[in-house]
MDTraj code that builds the backbone (N, CA, C; nanometers):
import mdtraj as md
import numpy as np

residues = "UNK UNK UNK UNK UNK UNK UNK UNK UNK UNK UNK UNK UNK UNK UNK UNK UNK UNK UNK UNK UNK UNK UNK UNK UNK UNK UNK UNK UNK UNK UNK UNK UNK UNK UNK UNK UNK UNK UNK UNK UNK UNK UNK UNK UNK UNK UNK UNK UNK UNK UNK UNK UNK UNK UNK UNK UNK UNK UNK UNK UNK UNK UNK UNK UNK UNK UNK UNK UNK UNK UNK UNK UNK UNK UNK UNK UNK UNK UNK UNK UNK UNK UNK UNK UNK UNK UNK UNK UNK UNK UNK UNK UNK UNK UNK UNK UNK UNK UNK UNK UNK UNK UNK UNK UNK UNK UNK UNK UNK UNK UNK UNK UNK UNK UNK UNK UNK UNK UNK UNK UNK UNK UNK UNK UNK UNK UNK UNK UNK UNK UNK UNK UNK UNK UNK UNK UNK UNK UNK UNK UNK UNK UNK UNK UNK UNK UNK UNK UNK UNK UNK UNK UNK UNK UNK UNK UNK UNK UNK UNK UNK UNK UNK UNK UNK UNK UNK UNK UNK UNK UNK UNK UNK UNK UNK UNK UNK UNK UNK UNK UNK UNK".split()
xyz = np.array([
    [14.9217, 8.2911, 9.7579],
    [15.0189, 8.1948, 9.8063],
    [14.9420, 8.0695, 9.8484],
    [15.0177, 7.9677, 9.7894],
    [14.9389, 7.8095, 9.8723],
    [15.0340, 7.7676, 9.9304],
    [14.9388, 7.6920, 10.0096],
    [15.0853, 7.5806, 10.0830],
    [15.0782, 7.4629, 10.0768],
    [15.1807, 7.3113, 10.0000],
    [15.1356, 7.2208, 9.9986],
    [15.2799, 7.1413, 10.1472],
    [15.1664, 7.0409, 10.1913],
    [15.2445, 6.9336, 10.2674],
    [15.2480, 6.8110, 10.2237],
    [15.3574, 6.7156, 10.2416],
    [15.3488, 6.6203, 10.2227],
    [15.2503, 6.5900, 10.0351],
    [15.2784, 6.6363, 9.9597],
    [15.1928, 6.6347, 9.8520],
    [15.0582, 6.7218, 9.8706],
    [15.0392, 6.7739, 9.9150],
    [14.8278, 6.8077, 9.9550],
    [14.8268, 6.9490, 9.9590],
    [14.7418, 7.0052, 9.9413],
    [14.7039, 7.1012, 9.9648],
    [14.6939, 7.1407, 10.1266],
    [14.7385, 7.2786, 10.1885],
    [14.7345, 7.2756, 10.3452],
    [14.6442, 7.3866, 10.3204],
    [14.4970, 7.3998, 10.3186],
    [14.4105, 7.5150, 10.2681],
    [14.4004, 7.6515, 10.3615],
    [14.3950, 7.6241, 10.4819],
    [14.4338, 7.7343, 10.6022],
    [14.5651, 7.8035, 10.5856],
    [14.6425, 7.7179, 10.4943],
    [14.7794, 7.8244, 10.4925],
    [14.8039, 7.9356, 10.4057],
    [14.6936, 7.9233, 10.2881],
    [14.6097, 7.9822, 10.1737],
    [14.6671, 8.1404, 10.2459],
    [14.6747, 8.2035, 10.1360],
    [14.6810, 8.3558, 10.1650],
    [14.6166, 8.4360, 10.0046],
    [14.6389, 8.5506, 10.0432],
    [14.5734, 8.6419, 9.9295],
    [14.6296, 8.7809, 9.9781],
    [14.7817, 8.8022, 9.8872],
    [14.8088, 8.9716, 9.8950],
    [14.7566, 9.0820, 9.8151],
    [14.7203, 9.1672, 9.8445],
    [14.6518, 9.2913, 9.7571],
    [14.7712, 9.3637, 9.7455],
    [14.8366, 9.3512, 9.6302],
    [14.9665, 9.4170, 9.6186],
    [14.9323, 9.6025, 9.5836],
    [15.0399, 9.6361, 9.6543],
    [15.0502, 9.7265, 9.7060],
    [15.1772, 9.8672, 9.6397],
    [15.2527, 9.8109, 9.6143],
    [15.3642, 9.9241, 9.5632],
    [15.3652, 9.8439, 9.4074],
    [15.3771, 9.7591, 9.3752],
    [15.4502, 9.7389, 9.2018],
    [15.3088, 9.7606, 9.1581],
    [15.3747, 9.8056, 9.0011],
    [15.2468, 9.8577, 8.9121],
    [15.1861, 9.7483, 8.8635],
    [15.0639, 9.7138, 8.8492],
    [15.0116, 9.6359, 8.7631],
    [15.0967, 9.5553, 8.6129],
    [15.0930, 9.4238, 8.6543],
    [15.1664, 9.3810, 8.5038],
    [15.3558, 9.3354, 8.5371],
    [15.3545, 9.4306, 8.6674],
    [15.5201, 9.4018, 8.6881],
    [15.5148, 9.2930, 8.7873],
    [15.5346, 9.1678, 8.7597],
    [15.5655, 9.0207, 8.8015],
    [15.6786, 9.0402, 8.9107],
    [15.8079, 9.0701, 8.8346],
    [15.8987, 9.0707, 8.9900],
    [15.8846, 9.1708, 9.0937],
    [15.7958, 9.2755, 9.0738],
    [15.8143, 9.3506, 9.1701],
    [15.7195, 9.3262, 9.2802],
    [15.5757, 9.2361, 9.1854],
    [15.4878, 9.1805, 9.2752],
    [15.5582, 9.0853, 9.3886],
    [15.6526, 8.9775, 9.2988],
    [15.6845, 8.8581, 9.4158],
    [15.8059, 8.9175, 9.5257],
    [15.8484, 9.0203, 9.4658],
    [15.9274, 9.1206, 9.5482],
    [15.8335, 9.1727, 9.6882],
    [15.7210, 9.1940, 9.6797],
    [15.7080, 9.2388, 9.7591],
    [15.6078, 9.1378, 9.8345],
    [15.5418, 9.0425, 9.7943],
    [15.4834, 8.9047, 9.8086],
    [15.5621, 8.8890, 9.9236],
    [15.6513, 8.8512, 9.9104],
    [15.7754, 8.7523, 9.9480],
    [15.8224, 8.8536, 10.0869],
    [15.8561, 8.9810, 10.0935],
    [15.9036, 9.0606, 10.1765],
    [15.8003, 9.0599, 10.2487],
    [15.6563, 9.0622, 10.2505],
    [15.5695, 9.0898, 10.3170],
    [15.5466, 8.9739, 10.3894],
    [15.5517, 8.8320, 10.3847],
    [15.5638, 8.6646, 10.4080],
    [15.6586, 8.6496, 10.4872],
    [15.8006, 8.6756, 10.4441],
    [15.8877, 8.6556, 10.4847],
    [15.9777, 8.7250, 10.6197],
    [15.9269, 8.8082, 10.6056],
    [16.0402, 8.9518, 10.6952],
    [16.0425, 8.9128, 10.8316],
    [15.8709, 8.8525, 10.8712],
    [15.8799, 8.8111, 11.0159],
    [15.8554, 8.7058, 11.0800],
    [15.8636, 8.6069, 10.9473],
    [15.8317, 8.4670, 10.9488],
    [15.8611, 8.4030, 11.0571],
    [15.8739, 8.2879, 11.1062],
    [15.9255, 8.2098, 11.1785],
    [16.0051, 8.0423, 11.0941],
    [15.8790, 8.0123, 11.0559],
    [15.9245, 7.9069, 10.9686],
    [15.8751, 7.9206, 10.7993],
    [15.9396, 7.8240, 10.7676],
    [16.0135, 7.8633, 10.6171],
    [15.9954, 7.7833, 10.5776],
    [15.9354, 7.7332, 10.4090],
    [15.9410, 7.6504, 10.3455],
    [16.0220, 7.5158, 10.2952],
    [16.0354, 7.3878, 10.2522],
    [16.1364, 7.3220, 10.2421],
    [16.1511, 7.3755, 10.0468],
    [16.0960, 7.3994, 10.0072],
    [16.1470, 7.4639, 9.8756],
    [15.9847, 7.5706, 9.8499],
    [16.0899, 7.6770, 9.7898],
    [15.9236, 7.7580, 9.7276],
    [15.9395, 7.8061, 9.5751],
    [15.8079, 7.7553, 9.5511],
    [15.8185, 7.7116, 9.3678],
    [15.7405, 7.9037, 9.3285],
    [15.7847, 7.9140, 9.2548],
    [15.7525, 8.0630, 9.1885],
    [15.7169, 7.9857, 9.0619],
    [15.5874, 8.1034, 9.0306],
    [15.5582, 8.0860, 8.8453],
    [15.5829, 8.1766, 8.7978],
    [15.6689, 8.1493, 8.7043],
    [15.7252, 8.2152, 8.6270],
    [15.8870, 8.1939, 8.5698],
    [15.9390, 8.2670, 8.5082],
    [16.0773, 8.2518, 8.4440],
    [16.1861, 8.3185, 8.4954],
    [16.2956, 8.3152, 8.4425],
    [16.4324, 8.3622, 8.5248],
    [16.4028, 8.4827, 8.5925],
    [16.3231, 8.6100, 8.5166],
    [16.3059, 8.7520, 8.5815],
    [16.2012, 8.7179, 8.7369],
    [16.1090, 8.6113, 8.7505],
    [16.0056, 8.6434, 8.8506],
    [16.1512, 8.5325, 8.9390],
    [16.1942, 8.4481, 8.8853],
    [16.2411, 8.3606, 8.9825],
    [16.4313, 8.4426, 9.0709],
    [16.4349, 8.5520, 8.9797],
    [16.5735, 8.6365, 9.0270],
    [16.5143, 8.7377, 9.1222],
    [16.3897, 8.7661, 9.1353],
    [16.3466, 8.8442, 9.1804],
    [16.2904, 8.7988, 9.3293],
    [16.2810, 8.6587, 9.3151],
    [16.2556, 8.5832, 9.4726],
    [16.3610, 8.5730, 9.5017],
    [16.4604, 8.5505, 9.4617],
    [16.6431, 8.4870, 9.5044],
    [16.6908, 8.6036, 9.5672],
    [16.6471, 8.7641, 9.5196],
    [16.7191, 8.8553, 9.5419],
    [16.6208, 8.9232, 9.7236],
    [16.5226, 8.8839, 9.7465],
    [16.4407, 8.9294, 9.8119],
    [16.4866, 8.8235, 9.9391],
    [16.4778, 8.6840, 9.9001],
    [16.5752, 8.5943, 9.9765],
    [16.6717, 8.6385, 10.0600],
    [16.7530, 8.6899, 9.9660],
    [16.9302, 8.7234, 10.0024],
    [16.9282, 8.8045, 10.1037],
    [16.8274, 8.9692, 10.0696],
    [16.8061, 9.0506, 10.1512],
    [16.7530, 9.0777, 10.2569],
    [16.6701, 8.9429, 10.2695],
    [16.5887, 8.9081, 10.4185],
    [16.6632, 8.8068, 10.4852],
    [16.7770, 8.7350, 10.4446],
    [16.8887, 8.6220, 10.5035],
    [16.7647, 8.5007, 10.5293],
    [16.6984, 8.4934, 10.4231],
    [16.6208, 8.3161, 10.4152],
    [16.7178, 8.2246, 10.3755],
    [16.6912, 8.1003, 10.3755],
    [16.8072, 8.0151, 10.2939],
    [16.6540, 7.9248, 10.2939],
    [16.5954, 7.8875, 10.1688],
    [16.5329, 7.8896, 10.0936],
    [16.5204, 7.7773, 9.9929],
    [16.5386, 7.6970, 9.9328],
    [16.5342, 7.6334, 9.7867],
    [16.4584, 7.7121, 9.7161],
    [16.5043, 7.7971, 9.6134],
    [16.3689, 7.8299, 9.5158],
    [16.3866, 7.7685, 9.3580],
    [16.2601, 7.7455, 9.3106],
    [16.2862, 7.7170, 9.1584],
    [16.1500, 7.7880, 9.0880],
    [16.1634, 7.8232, 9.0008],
    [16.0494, 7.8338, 8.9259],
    [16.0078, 7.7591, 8.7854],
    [15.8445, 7.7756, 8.7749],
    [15.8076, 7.7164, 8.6701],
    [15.7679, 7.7523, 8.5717],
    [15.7663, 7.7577, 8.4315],
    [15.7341, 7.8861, 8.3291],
    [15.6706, 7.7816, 8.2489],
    [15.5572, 7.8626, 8.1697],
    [15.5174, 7.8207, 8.1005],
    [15.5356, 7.8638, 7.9184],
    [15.5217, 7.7727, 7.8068],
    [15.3935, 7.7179, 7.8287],
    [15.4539, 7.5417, 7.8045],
    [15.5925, 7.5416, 7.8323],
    [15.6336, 7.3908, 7.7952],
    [15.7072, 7.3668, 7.9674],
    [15.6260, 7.4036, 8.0803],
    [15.6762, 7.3932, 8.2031],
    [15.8149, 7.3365, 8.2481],
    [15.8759, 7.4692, 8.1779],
    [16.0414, 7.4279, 8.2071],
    [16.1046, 7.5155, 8.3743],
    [16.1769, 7.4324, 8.4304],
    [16.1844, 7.4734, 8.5428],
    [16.3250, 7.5711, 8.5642],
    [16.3323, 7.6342, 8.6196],
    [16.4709, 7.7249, 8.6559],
    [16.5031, 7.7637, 8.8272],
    [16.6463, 7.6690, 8.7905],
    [16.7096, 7.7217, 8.9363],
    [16.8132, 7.8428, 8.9363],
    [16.8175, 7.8875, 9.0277],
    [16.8986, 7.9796, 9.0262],
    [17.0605, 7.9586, 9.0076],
    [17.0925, 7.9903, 8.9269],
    [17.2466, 7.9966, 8.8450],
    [17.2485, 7.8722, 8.7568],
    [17.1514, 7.8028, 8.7189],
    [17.1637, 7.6555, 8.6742],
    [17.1155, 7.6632, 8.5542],
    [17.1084, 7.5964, 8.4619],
    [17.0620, 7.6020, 8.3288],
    [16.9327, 7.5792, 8.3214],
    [16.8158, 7.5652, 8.2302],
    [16.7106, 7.5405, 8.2708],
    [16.6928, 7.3959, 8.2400],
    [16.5915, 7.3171, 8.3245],
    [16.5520, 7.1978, 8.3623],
    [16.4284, 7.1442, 8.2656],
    [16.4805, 7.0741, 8.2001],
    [16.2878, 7.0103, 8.1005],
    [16.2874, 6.8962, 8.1865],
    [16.2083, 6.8757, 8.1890],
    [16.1965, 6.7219, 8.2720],
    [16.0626, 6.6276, 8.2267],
    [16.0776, 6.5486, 8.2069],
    [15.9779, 6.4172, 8.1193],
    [15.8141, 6.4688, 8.1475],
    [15.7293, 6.4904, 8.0694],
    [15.5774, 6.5073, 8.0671],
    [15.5251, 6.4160, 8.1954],
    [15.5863, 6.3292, 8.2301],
    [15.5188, 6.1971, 8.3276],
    [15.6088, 6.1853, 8.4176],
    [15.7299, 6.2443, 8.4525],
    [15.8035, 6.2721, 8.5697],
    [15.6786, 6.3475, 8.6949],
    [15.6940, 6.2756, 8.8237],
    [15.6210, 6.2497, 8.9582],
    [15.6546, 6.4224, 9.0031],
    [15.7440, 6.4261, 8.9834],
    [15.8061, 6.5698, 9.0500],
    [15.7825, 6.6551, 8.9777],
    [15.7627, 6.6656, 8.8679],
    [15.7066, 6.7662, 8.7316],
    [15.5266, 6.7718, 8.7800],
    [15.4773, 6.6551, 8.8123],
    [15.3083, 6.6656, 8.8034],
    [15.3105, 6.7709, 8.9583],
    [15.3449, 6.7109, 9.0428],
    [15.3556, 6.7767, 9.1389],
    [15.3554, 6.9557, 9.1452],
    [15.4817, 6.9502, 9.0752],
    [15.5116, 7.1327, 9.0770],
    [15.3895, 7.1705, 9.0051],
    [15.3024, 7.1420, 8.8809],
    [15.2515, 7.1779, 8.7842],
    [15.1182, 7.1935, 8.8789],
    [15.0953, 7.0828, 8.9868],
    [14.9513, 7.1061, 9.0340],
    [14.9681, 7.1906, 9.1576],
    [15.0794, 7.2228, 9.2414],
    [15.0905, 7.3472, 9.3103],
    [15.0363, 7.4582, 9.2536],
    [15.1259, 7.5050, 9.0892],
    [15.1356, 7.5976, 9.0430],
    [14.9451, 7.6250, 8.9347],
    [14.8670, 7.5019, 8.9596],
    [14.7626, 7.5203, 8.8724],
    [14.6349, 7.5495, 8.9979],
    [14.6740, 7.5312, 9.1434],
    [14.6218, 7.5809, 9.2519],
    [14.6295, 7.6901, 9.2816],
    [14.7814, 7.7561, 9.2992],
    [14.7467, 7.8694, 9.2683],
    [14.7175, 7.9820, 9.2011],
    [14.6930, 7.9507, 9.1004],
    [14.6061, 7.9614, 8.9950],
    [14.4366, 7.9826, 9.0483],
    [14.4396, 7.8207, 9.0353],
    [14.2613, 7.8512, 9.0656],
    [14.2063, 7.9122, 9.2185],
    [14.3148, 7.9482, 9.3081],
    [14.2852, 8.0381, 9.4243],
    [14.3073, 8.1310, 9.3747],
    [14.3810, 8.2528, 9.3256],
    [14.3623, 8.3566, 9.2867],
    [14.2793, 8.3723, 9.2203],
    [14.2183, 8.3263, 9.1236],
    [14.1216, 8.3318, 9.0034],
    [13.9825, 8.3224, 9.0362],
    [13.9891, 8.2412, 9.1720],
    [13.8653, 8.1773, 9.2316],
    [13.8384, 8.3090, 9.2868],
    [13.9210, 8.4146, 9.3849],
    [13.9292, 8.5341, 9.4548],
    [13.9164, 8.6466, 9.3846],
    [13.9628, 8.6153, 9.2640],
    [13.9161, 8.7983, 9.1955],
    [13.7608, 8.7596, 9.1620],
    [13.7429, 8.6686, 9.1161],
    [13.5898, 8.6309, 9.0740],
    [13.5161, 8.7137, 9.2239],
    [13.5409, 8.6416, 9.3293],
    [13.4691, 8.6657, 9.4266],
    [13.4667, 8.7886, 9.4200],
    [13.5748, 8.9454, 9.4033],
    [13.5539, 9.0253, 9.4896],
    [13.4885, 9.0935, 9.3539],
    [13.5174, 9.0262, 9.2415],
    [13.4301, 9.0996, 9.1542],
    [13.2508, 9.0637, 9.1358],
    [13.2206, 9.0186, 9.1966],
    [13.1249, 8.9498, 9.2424],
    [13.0029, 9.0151, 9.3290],
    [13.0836, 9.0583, 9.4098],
    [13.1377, 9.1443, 9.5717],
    [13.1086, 9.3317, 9.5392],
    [13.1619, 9.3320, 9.3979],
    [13.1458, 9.4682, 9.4023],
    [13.0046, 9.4855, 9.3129],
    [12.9990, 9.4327, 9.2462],
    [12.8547, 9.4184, 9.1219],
    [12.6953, 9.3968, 9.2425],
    [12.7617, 9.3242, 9.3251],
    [12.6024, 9.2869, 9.4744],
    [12.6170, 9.4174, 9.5340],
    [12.7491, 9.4930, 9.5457],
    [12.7036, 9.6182, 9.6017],
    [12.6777, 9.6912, 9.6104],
    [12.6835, 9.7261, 9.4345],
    [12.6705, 9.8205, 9.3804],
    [12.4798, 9.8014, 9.3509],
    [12.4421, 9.7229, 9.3218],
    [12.3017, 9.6612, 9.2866],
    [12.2521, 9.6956, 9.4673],
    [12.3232, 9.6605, 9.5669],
    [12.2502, 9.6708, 9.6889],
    [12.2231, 9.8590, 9.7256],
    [12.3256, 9.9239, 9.7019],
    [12.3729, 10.0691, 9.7322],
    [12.2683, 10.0963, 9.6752],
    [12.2381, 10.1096, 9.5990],
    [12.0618, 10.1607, 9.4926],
    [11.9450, 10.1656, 9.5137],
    [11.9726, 10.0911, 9.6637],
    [11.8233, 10.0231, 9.7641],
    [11.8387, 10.1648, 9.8353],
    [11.7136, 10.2484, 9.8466],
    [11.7487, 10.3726, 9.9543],
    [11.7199, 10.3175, 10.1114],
    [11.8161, 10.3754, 10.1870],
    [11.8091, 10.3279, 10.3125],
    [11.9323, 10.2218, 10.3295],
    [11.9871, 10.1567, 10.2324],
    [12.1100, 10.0639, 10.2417],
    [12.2103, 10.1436, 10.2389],
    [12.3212, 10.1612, 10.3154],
    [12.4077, 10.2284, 10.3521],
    [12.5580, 10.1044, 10.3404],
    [12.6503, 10.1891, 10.4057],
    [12.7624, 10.0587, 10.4188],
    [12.7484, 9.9940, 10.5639],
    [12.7123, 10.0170, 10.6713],
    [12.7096, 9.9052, 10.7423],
    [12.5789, 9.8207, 10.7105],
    [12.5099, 9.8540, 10.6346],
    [12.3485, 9.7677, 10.6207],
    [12.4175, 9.6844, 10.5650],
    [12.4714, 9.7173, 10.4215],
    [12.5323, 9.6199, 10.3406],
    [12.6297, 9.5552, 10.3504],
    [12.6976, 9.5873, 10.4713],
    [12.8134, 9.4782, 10.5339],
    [12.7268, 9.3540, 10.5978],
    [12.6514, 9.4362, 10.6833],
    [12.5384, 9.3266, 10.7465],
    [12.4675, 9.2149, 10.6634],
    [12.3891, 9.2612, 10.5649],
    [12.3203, 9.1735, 10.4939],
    [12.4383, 9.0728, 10.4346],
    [12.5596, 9.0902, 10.3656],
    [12.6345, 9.0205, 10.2960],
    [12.7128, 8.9287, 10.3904],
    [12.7178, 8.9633, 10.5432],
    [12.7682, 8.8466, 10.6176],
    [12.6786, 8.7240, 10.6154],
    [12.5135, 8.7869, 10.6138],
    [12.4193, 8.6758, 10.6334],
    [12.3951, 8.6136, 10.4615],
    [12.3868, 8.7017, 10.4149],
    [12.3936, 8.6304, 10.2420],
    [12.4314, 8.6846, 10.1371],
    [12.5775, 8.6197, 10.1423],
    [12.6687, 8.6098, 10.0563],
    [12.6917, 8.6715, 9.9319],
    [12.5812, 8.6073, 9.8773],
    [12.5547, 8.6232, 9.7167],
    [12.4249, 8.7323, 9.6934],
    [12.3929, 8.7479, 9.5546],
    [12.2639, 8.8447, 9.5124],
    [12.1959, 8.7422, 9.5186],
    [12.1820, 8.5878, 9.4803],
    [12.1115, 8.4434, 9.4423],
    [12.0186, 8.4368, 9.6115],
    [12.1613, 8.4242, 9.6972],
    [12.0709, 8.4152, 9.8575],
    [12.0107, 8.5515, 9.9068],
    [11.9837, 8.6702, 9.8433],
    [11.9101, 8.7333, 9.8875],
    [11.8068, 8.7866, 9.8476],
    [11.8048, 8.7537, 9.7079],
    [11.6689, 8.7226, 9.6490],
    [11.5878, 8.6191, 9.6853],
    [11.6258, 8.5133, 9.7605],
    [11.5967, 8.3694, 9.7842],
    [11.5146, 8.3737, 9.9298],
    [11.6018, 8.4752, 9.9882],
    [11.5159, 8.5285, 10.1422],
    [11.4199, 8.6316, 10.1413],
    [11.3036, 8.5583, 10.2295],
    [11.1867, 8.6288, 10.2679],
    [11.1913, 8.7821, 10.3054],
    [11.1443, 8.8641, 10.3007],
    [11.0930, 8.9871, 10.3496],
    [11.1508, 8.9361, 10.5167],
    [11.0942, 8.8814, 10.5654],
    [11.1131, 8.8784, 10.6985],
    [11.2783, 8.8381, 10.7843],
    [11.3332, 8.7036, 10.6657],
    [11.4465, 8.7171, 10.6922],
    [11.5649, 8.8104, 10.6837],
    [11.5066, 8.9036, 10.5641],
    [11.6177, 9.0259, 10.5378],
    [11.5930, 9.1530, 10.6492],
    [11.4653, 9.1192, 10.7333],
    [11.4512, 9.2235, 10.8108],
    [11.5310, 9.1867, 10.9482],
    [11.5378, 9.0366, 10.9635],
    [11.6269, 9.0212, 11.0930],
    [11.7573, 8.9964, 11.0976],
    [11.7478, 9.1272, 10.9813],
    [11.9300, 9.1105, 10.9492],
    [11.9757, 9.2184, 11.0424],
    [12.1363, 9.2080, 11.1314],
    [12.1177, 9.3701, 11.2015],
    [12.1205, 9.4513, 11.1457],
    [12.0527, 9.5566, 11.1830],
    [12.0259, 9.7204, 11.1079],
    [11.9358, 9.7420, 11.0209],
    [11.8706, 9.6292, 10.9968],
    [11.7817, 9.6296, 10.8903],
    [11.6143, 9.6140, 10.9666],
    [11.5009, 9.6299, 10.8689],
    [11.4141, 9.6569, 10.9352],
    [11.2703, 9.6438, 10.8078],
    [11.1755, 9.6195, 10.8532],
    [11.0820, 9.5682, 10.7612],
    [11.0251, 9.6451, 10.6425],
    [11.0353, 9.8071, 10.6641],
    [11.0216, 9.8527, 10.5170],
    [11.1210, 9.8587, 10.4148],
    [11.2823, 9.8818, 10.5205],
    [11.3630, 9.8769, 10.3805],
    [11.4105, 9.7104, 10.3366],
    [11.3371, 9.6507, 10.4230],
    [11.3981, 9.4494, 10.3276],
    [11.2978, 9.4642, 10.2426],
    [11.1556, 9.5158, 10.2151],
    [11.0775, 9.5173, 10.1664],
    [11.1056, 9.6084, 10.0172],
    [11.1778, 9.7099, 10.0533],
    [11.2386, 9.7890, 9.9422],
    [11.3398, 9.7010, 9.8449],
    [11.4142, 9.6164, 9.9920],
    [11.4916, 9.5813, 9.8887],
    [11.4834, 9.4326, 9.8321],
    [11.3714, 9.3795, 9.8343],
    [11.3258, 9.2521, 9.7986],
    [11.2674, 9.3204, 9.6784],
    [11.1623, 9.4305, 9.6697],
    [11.1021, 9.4628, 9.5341],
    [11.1880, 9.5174, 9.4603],
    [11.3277, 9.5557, 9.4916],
    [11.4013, 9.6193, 9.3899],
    [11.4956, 9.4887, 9.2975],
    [11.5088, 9.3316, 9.3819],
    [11.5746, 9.2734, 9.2796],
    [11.4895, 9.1306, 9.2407],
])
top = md.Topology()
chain = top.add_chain()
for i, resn in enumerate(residues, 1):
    res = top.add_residue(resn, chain, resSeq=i)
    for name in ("N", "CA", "C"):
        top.add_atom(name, md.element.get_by_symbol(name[0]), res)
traj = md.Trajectory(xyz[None], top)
């Protein structure tokens, strides 16, 4: 989920759900439950919320709406000729260079590159840990530890023997183990 104000990106309002009940691949059941999970104890509420996707992802916010008593604007945007759909309305083309078309398109290409940006990471995330787990003596809180202080496999190859030892829990033969192992 993003949030834009006034045109902009509001980056703290940024979210990331690990969906939970719909199967992989099922779109409305994701924003079904997106939306229920956002919404149920909200306080404040969007002045319109743009869904990607087509009549099925955008009936599937309207209906999640209804059942949580939001009152809402929703529309969605589908690709690949970004035609827009309101609910009960016909669908909307609107001019390549229409202000309000660029707009929706760069919401919808943000969130995009935040999700995309986030699976990268955790796939990222699992490949450093799996490469770290192999170090004997690295356990899961070692390797929680080390990855608060550096991030990446790049910054911990990059740190000294000595800095990986004044990591907490860690200690000078196994940074040493695990400096010669990558």
């Amino acid at each position: 989920v993003v949030v834009f104000e006034a045109g902009m990106p509001v980056k703290r309002e940024y979210r990331l759900y690990s969906i939970k009940s719909a199967k992989p691949g099922d779109d409305p059941a994701s924003i079904k439950e997106v939306l229920k999970r956002r919404y149920s104890k909200a306080e404040r509420f969007p002045d319109l919320l743009l869904i990607d996707g087509g009549v099925p992802q955008l009936n599937a916010a309207v209906d999640v709406l209804k059942e949580l008593e939001v009152d809402v604007l929703v529309v969605s945007i589908s690709k690949p000729d970004d035609v827009l759909h309101l609910p009960g309305k016909e669908p909307l083309v609107l001019p390549k260079n229409n202000e309000a078309l660029k707009l929706l398109q760069r919401v919808r290409d943000e969130a995009h590159r935040f999700g995309i940006t986030a699976q990268r990471r955790a796939a990222e995330r699992k490949v450093i840990q799996t490469i770290l787990q192999k170090v004997p003596g690295i356990g899961r809180k070692r390797l929680r530890n080390l990855l608060q202080v550096f991030p990446s496999l790049e910054e911990i190859s990059k740190a000294s023997v000595e800095e990986l030892a004044s990591v907490p829990g860690m200690n000078l033969e196994i940074a040493r183990r695990l400096k010669a192992s990558i």
